[in-house]
One Martini backbone bead per residue (centre of mass of N, CA, C, O) as a GRO file, in nm:
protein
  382
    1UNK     BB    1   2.366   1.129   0.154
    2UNK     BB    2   2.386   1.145  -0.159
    3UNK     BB    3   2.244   1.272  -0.419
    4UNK     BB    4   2.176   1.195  -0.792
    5UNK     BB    5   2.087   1.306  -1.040
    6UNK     BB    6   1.888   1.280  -1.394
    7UNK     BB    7   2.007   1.591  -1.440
    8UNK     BB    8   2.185   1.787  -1.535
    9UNK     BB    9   1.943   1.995  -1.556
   10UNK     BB   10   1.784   2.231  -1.396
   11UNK     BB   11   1.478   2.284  -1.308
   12UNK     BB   12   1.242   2.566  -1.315
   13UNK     BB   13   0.973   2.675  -1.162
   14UNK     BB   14   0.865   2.879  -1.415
   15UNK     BB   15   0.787   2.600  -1.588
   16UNK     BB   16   0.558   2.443  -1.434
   17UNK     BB   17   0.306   2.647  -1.367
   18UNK     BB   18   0.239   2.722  -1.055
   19UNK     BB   19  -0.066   2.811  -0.819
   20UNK     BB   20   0.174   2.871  -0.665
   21UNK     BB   21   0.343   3.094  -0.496
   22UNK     BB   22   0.630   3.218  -0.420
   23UNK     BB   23   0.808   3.130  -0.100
   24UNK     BB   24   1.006   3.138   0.140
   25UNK     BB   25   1.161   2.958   0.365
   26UNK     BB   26   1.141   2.925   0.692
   27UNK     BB   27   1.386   2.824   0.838
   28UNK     BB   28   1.598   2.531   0.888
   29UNK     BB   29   1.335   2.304   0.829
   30UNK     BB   30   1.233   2.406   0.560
   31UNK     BB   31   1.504   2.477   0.444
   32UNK     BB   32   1.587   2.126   0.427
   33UNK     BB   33   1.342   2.033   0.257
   34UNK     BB   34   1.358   2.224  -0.001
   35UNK     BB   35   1.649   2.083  -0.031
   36UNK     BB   36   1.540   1.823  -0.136
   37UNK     BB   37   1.322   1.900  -0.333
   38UNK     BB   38   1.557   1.990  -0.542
   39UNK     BB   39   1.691   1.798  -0.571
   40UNK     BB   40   1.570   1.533  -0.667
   41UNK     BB   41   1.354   1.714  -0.872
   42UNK     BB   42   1.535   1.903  -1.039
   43UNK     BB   43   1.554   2.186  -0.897
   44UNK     BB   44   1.661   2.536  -0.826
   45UNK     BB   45   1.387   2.584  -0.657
   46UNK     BB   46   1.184   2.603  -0.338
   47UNK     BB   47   0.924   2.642  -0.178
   48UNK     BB   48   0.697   2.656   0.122
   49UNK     BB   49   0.410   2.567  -0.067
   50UNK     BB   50   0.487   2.338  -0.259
   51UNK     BB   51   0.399   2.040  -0.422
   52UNK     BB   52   0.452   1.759  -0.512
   53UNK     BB   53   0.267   1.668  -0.733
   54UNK     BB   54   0.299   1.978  -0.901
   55UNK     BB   55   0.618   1.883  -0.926
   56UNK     BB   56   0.614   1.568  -1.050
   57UNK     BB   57   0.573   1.353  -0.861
   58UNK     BB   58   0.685   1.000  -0.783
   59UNK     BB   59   0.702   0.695  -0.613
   60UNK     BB   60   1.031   0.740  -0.673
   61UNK     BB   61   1.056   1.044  -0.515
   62UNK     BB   62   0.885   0.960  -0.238
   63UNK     BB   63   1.103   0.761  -0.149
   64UNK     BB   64   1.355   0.931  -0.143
   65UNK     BB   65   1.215   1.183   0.033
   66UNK     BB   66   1.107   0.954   0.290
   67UNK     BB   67   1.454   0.844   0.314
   68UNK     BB   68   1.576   1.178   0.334
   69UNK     BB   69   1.393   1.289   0.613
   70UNK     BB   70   1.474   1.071   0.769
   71UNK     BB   71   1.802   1.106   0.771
   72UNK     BB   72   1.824   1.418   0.853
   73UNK     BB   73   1.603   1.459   1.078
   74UNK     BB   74   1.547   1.177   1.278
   75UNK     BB   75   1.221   1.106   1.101
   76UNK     BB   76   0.986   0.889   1.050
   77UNK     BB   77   0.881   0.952   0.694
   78UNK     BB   78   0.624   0.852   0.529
   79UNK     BB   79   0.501   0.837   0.227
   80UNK     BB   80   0.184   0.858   0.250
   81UNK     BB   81   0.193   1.181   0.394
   82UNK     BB   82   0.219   1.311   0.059
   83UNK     BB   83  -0.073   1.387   0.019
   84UNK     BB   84  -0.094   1.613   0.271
   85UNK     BB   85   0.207   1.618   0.333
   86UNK     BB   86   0.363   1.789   0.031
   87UNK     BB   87   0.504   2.069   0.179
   88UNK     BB   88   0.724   2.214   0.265
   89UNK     BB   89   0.571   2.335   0.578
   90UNK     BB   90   0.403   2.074   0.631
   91UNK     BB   91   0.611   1.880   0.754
   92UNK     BB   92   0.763   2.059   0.917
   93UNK     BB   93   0.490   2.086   1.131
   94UNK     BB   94   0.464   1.763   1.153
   95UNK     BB   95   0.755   1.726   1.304
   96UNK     BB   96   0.727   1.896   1.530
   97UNK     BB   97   0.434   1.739   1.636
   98UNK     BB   98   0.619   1.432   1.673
   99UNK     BB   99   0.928   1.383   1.710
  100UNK     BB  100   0.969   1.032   1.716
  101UNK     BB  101   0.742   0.968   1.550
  102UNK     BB  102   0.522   0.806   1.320
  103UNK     BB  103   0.417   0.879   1.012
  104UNK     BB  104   0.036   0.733   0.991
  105UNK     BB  105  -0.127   0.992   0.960
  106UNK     BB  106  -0.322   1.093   0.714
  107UNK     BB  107  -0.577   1.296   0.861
  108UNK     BB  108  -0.538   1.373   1.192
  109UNK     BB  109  -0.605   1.691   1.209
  110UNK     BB  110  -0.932   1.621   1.109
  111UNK     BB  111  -1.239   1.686   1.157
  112UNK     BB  112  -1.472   1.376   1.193
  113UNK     BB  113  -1.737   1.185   1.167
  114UNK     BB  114  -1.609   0.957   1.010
  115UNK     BB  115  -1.434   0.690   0.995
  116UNK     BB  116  -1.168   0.575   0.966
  117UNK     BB  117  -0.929   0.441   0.725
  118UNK     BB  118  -0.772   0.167   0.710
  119UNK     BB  119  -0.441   0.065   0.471
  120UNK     BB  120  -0.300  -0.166   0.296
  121UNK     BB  121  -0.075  -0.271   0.130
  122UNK     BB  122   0.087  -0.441  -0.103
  123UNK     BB  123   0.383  -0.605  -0.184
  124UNK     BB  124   0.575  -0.373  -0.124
  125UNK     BB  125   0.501  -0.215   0.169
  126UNK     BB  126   0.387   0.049  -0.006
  127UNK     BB  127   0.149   0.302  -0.068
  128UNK     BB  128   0.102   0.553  -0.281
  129UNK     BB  129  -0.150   0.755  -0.271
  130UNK     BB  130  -0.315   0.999  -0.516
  131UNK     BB  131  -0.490   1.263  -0.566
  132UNK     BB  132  -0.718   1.077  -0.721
  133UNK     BB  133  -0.800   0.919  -0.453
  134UNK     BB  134  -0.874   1.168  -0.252
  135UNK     BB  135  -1.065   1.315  -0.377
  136UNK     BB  136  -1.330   1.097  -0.403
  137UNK     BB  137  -1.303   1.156  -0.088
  138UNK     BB  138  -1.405   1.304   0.141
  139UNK     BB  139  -1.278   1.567   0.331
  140UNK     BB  140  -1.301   1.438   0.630
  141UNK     BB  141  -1.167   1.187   0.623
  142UNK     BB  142  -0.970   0.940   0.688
  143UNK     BB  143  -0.633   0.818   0.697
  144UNK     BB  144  -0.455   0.512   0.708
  145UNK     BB  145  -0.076   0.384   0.671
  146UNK     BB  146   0.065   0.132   0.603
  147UNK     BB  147   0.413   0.030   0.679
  148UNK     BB  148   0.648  -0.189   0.647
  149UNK     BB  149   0.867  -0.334   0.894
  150UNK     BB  150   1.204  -0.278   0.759
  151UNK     BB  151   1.207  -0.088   0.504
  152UNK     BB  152   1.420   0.115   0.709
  153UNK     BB  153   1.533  -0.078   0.818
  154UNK     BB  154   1.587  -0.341   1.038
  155UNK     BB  155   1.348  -0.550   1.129
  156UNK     BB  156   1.218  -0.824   1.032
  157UNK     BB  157   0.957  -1.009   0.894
  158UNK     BB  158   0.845  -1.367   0.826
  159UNK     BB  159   0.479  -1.308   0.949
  160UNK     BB  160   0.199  -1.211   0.920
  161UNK     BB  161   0.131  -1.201   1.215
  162UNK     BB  162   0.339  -0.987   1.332
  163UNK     BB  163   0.264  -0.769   1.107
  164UNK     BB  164   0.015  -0.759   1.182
  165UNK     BB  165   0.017  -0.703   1.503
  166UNK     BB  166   0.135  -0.415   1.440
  167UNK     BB  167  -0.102  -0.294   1.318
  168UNK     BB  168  -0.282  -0.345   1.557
  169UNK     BB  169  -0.141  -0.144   1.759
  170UNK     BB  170  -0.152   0.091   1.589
  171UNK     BB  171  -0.461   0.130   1.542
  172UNK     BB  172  -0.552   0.164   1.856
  173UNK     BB  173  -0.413   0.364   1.906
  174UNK     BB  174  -0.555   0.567   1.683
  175UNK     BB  175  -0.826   0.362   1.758
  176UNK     BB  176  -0.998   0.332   1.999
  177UNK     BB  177  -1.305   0.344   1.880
  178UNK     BB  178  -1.556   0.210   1.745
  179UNK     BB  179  -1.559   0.143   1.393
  180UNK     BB  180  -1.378  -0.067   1.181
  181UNK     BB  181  -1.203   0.043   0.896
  182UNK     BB  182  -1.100  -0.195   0.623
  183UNK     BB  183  -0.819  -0.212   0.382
  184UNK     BB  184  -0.691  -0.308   0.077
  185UNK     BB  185  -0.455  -0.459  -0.148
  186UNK     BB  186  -0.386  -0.733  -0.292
  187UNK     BB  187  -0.162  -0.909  -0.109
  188UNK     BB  188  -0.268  -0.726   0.185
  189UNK     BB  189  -0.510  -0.888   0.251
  190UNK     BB  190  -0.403  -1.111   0.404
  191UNK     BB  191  -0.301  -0.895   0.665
  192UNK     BB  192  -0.621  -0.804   0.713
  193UNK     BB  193  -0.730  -1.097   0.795
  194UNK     BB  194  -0.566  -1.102   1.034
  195UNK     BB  195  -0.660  -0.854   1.161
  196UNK     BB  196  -0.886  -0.918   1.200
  197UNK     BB  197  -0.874  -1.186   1.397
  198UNK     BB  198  -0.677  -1.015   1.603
  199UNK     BB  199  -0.956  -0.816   1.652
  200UNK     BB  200  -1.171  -1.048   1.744
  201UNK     BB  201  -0.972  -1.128   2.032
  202UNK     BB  202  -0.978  -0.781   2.128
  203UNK     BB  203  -1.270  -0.724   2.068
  204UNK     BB  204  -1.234  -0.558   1.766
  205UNK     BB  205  -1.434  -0.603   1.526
  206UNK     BB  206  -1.465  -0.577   1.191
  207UNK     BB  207  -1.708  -0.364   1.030
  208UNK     BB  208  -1.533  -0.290   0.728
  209UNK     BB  209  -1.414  -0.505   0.427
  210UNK     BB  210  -1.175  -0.390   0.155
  211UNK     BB  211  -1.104  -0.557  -0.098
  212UNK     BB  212  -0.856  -0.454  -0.382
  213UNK     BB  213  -0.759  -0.685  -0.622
  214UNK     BB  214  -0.735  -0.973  -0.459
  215UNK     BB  215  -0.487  -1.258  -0.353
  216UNK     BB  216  -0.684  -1.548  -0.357
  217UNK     BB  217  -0.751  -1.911  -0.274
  218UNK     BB  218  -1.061  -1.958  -0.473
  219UNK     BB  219  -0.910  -2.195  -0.686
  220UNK     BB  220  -0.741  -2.462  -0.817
  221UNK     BB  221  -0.636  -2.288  -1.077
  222UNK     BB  222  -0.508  -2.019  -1.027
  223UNK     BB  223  -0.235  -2.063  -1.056
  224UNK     BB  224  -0.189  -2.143  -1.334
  225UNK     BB  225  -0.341  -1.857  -1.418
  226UNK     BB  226  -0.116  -1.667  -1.311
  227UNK     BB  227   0.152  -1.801  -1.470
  228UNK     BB  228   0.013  -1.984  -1.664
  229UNK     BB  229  -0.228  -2.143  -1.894
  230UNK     BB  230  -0.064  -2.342  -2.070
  231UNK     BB  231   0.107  -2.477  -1.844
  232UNK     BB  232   0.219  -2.632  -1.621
  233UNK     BB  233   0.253  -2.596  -1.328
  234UNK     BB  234   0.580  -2.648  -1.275
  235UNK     BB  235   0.664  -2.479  -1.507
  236UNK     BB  236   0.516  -2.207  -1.410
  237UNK     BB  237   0.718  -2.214  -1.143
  238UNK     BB  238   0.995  -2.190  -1.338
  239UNK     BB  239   0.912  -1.934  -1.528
  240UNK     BB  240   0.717  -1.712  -1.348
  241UNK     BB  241   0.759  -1.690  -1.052
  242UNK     BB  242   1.002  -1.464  -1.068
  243UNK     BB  243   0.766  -1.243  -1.191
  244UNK     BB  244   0.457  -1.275  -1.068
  245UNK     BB  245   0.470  -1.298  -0.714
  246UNK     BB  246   0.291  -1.511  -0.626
  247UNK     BB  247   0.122  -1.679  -0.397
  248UNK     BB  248   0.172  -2.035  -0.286
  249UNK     BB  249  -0.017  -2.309  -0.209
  250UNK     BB  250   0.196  -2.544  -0.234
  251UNK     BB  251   0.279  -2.751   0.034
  252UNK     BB  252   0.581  -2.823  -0.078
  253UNK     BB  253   0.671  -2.540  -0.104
  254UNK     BB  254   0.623  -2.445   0.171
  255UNK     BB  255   0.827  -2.658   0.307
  256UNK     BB  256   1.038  -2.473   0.234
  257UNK     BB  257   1.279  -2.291   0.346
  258UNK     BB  258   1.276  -1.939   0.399
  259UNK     BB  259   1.565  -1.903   0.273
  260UNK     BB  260   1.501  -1.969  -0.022
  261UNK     BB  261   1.266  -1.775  -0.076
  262UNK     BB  262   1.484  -1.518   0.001
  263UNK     BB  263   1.640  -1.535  -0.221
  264UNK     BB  264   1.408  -1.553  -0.462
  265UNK     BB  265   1.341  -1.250  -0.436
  266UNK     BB  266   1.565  -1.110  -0.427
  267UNK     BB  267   1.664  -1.193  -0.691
  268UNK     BB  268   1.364  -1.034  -0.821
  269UNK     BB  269   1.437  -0.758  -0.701
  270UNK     BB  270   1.708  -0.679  -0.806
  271UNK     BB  271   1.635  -0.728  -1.135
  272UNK     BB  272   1.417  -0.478  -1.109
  273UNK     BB  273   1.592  -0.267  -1.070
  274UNK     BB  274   1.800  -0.318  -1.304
  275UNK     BB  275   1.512  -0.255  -1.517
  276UNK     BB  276   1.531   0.038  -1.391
  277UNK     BB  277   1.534   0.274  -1.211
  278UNK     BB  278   1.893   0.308  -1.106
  279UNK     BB  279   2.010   0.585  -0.940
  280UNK     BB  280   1.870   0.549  -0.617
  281UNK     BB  281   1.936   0.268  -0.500
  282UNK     BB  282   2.067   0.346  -0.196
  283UNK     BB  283   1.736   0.464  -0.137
  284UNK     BB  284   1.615   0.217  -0.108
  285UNK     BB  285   1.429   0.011  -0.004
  286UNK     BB  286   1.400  -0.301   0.178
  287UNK     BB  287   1.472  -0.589   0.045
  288UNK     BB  288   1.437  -0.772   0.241
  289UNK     BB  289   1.178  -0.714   0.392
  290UNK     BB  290   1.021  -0.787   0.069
  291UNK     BB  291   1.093  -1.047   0.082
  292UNK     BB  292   0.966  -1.159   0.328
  293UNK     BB  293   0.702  -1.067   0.246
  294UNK     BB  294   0.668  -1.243   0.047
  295UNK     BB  295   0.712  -1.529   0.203
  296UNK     BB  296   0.464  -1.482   0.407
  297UNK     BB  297   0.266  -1.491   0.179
  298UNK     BB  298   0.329  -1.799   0.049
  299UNK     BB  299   0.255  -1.945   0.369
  300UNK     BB  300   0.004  -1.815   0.401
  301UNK     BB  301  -0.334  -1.908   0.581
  302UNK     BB  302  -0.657  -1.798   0.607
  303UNK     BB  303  -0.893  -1.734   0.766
  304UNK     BB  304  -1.233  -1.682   0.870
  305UNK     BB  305  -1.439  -1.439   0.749
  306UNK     BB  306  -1.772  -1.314   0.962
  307UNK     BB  307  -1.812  -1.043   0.808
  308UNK     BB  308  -1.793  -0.778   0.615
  309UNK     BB  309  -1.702  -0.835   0.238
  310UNK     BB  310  -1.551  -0.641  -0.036
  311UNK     BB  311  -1.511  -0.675  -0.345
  312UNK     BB  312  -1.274  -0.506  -0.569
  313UNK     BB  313  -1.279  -0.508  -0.932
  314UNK     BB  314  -1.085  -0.445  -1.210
  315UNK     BB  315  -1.164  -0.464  -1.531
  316UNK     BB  316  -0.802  -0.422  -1.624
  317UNK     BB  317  -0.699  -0.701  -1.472
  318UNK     BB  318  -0.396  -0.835  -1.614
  319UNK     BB  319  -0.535  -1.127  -1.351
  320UNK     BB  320  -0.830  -1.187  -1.403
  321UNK     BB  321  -0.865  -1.432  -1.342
  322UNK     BB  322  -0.801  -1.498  -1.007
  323UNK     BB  323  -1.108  -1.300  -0.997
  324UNK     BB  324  -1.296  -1.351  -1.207
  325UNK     BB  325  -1.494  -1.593  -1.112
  326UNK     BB  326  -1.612  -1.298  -0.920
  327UNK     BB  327  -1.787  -1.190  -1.138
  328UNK     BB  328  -2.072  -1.099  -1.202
  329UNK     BB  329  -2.035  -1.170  -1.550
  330UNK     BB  330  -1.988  -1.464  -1.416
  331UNK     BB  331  -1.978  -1.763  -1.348
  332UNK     BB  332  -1.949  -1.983  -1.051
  333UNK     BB  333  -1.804  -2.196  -0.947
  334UNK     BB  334  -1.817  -2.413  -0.712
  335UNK     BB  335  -1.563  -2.492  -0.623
  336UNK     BB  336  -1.533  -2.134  -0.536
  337UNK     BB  337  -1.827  -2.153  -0.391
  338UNK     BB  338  -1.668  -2.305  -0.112
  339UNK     BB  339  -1.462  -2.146  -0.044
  340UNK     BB  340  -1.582  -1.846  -0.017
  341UNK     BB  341  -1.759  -2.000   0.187
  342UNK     BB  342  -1.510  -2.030   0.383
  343UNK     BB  343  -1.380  -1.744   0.397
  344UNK     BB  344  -1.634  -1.547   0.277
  345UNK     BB  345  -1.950  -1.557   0.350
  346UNK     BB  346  -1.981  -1.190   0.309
  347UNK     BB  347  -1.992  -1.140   0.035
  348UNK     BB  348  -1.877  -0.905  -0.229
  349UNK     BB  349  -1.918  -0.768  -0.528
  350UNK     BB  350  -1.761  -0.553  -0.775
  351UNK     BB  351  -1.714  -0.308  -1.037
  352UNK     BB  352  -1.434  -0.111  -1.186
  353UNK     BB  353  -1.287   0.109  -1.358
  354UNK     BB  354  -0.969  -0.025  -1.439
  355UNK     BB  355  -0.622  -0.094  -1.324
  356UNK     BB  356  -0.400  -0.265  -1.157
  357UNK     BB  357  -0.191  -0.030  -1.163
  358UNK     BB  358  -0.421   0.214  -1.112
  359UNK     BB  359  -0.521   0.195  -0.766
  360UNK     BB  360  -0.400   0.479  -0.641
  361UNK     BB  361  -0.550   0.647  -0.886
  362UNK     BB  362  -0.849   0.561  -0.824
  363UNK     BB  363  -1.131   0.722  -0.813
  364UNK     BB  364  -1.336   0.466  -0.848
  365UNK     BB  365  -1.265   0.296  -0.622
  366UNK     BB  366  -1.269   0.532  -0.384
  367UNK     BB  367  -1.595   0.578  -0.459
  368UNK     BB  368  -1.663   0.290  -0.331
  369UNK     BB  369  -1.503   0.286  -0.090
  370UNK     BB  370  -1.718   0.514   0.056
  371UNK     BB  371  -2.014   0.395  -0.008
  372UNK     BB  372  -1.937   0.204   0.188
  373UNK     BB  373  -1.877   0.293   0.450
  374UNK     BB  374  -2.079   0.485   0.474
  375UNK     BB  375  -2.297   0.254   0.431
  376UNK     BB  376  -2.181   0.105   0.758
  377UNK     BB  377  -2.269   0.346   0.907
  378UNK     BB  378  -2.539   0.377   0.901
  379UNK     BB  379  -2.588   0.123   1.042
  380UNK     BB  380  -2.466   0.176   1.279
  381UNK     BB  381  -2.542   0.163   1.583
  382UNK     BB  382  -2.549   0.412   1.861
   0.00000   0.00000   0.00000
């Protein structure tokens, strides 16, 4: 499949002013990734040792790159991947020593210490975390990052339970042992809670879960709050739903086909990309899979997680009524506090300075989150 440039004119390499110098790719592999990197970024060449986000890459063209080294290698390199292996040299040896298995571990070469960290993805099905968001983090840390199943064609499932299913397979599989620490995104909250759940039926207890300014329903009027606060319930799942993509958790919407709610996401899905950098389109991940994604959200209902769980919030969450009654700085309603005791009830907040928006490159979170786990790592008897 052609990439298409966005550029007229490709950038020189030697404009970047960039800290590695200039290598020649070795071999076929090295040499047909550095290929598809300077397509891609715009580049009249790249090095065999240049890092995707020095070159100025960006969640759009990790996609891209992530779509493009999977359909011509014929393996599946996840997004998460470019954080840790962002350099045709880096990649070309991660592919030769993995076959056709699914690259989901950023850190699976480093001898650590402390437990893996695995990390569920947000609305859209994966989560590109940024050099900032890595810094943050100790150095021997490990991270593992789930990928929707069927974001890159194939199987979609529509399902919160099959979706948990799959990644308790691949966790289990990469972490025999030990104490399991889990993260989530956003509305990603949802599917680590099921995994909770099902890893506490096969023995493997999750033992620090820590969700980062999650979606989930502790307010009765939560949803109102989240898709405008003016209208009336009603006015406003016909009016903001199709923008705010939040899950619904009203009765009557739940048992509408599923079939009717994946038609309502691909089309605010399809509208969204219409309304972006659509230059890359036929490259971009499984709409269908992202609708159903969504529509799994909009159905699943939580069990009660009895494990130790913190909720991180961002000071300047766009949609911070969401999760606002559960901050420090508020009076928690009772009616709140019956929920979260009845749902999470060893539950914990912090707040961190920064926005839901740039939650993957956010160094506040990943710096609480290091000493969070940390911290539960210590108390972990030997």
């Amino acid at each position: 499949m052609a990439i298409r440039s966005r550029q007229t004119v490709s950038v020189t390499r030697e404009s970047l002013f960039l800290s590695t110098s200039y290598e020649e790719p070795d071999g076929a592999l090295e040499s047909q990734i550095a290929e598809v990197f300077a397509q891609v970024l715009d580049l009249e060449k790249v090095g065999a040792n240049d890092d995707f986000f020095d070159l100025g890459g960006d969640s759009l063209l990790a996609e891209i790159i992530s779509m493009t080294i999977s359909q011509r290698m014929g393996q599946a390199f996840q997004l998460s991947a470019l954080l840790e292996y962002g350099s045709p040299r880096k990649i070309a040896a991660l592919l030769e020593g993995t076959s056709n298995r699914a690259v989901i571990s950023a850190y699976a070469t480093r001898e650590a210490i402390r437990p893996p960290i695995f990390i569920v993805h947000g609305r859209k099905g994966f989560t590109l975390l940024k050099p900032t968001f890595r810094a943050a983090l100790a150095d021997d840390q490990k991270l593992f990052m789930f990928e929707l199943p069927g974001i890159r064609g194939g199987q979609c499932y529509e399902r919160i339970e099959d979706i948990a299913a799959i990644y308790v397979a691949q966790l289990v599989e990469e972490h025999l042992h030990g104490p399991i620490f889990l993260a989530a995104f956003c509305m990603g909250s949802l599917i680590a809670l099921e995994m909770a759940a099902q890893l506490d039926k096969i023995g493997r207890p999750v033992h620090q879960l820590v969700l980062i300014d999650p979606s989930l329903p502790f307010s009765n009027t939560w949803l109102r709050r989240s898709l405008g606060p003016r209208l009336h319930v009603s006015e406003a799942l016909l009016c903001h739903l199709p923008h705010a993509l939040f899950p619904v958790w009203d009765a009557g919407l739940r048992c509408l086909p599923r079939s009717l709610h994946n038609l309502r996401f691909r089309h605010v899905l399809e509208r969204e990309r219409r309304e972006g950098d659509d230059n890359y389109s036929e490259l971009r991940l499984s709409i269908d899979a992202q609708a159903k994604l969504l529509t799994a959200y909009l159905r699943y209902r939580p069990q009660t997680f009895q494990g130790a769980v913190t909720i991180l919030l961002s000071s300047r969450w766009r949609v911070a009524d969401v999760g606002g009654d559960l901050s420090p700085e508020r009076r928690t309603p009772e009616h709140v506090k019956a929920r979260v005791n009845r749902l999470l009830p060893q539950l914990q907040v912090q707040v961190f300075e920064g926005k839901h928006s740039d939650l993957s490159g956010s160094g506040a979170a990943a710096g609480l989150l290091q000493s969070i786990f940390d911290a539960s790592f210590v108390k972990e008897p030997a």
